[in-house]
N, C-alpha and C positions, 0 to 999 in steps of 0.2 A: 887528446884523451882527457885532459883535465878538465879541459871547458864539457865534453861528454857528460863525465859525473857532474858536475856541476850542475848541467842542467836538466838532471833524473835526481837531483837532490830537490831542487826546487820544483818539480814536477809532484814530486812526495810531500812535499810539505804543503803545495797549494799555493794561488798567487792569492794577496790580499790587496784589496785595491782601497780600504780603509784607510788607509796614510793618505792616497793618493787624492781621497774629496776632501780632507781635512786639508791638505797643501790649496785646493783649489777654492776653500770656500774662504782660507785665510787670504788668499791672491785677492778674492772676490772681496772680502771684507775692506783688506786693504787700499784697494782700488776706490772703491764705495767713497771710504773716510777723505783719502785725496783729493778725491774730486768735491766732497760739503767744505773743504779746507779754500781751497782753491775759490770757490764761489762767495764764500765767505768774505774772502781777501778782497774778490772784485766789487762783488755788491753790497758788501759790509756797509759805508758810508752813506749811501743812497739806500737804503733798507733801513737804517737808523733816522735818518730825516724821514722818510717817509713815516716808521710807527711814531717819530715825536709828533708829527701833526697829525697823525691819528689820535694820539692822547691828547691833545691839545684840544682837540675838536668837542671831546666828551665833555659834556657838563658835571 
């Protein structure tokens, strides 16, 4: 019976689903960031030799 009201309360108030792209675009964001971390950590040293002899090269 409880769970009954319960769920004609939330029927009355409407579901909002606004929480729910904000939880996923924070996932999404999150994810995002890990992964420029992660590539950063691998290619960081070889990415850094490579723009010094690009500066290097310029006149």
């Amino acid at each position: 019976m409880y769970l009954r009201r319960m769920m004609i309360k939330l029927r009355s108030i409407g579901w909002n689903d606004n929480g729910a792209s904000l939880v996923e675009y924070a996932l999404l964001i999150a994810l995002i960031s890990l992964i420029a971390v992660v590539a950063v950590r691998f290619f960081g040293s070889e990415l850094s030799t490579a723009y010094s002899d690009i500066a290097e090269s310029i006149p």
